[in-house]
N, C-alpha and C positions, 0 to 999 in steps of 0.2 A: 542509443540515447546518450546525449550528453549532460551529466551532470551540469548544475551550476556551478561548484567546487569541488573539489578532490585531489587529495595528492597533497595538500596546502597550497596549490597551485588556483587563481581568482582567474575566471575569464571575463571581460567587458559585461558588463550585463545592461542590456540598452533598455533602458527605464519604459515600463508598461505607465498606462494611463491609471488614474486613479478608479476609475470606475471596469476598469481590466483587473486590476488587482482584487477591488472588492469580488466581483463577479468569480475569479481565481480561489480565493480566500470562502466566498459562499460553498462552492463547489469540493474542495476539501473540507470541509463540513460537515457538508450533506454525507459527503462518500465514510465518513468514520464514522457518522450518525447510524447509516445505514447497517454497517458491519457490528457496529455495538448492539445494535436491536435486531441481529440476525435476518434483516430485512434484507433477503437474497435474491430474491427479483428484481427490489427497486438497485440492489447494489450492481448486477449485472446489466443493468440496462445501462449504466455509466460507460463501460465497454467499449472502447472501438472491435473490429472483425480482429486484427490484427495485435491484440493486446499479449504484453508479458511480462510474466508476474514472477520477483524473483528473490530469495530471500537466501543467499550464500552463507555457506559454514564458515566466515570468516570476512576478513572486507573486500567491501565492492572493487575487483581491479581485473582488468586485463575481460576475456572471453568468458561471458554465462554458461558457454557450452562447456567449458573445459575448467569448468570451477567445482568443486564440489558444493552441493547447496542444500539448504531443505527445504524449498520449493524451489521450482525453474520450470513455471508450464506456460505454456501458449492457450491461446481464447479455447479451444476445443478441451484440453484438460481443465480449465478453470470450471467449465459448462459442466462436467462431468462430476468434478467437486462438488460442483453446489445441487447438481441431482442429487449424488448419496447421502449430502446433508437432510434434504428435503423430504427425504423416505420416511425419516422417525427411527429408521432402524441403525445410523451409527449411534454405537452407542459413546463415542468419546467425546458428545455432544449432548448427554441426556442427562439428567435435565440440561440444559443451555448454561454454560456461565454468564450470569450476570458480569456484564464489562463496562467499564466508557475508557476513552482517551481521550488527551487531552494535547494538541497541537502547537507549537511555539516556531517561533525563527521561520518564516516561512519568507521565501529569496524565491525571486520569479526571473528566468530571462527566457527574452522574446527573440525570436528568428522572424527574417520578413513573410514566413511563411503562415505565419499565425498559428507557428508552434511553440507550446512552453515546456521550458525544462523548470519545474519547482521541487526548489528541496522545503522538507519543513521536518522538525526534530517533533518525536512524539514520546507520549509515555499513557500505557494500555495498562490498566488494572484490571484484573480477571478475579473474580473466583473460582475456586474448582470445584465446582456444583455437586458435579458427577465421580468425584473421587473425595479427595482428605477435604475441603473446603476450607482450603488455606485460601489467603491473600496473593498471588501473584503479581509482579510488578515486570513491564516486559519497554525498559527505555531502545530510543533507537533513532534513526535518520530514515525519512521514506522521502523515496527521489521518483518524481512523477513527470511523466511526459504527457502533457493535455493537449488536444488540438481540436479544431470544431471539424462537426460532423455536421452537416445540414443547420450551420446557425450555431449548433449546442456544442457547448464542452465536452468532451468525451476524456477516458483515459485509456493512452494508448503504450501505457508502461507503468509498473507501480514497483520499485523495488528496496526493498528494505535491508537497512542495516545494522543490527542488532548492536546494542552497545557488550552484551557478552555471546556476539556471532562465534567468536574462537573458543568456549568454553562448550561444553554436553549443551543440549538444549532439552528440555522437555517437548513431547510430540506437538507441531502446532497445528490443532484442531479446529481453530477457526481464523477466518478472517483477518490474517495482521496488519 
């Protein structure tokens, strides 16, 4: 996956259509809509076969294999995540935190493949439901690789950059 930016280094970014953009911009919507309402079915149906999810102890650079992280799975672990969610029986999900984010700066560039690399800055409010029921606040950069599947958008990379990725994290238990 190619970021949009990184490094302080800008590559060309060849201008999507306006109704690409919107259609883009829907599309990471829906997908944080769906992760805020624990809606894990409709969230994996977004999915390409080949998708990876990847959230580093630190910033995004060089090899996800040889990074340390706290997540780094491919579609078969993500599949398996959202099983044990789905039982009732984790319990670092129970009751659910109540979440929303809320999405800004979002930067789209298109390859003639009718692939997009889009970055967009977020910031996730969590409760912790199932523990103290503090306020959580979790800012960050999510860098997404979409490309259609059969017509549809799909995401076929999601990987997140914690703005305090280099500090302890607390366990992340749902959906970032």
């Amino acid at each position: 996956m190619v970021p949009v930016s990184g490094n302080n280094e800008r590559r060309e970014i060849r201008l999507t259509s306006l109704e690409t953009r919107a259609e883009i911009e829907q599309f990471l919507y829906r997908e944080a809509r769906y992760a805020d309402e624990f809606s894990l079915k409709e969230w994996e149906a977004l999915l390409t076969d080949d998708f990876h999810y990847w959230v580093p102890a630190g910033r995004i650079g060089g090899d996800p294999a040889k990074q340390l992280a706290y997540l780094n799975d491919n579609r078969a672990r993500v599949a398996t995540r959202i099983r044990q969610l789905q039982t009732g029986k984790r319990l670092s999900q129970l009751p659910m935190s109540p979440m929303r984010r809320i999405l800004s700066n979002i930067e789209i560039a298109e390859t003639p493949e009718d692939v997009f690399s889009v970055n967009a800055n977020f910031v996730i409010y969590e409760v912790a439901a199932q523990s103290t029921g503090e306020l959580r606040v979790w800012p960050g950069q999510a860098q997404y690789q979409l490309r259609r599947v059969d017509g549809e958008l799909r995401m076929a990379a999601k990987w997140i950059e914690l703005v305090t990725a280099e500090a302890g994290q607390r366990n992340l238990t749902f959906l970032i």
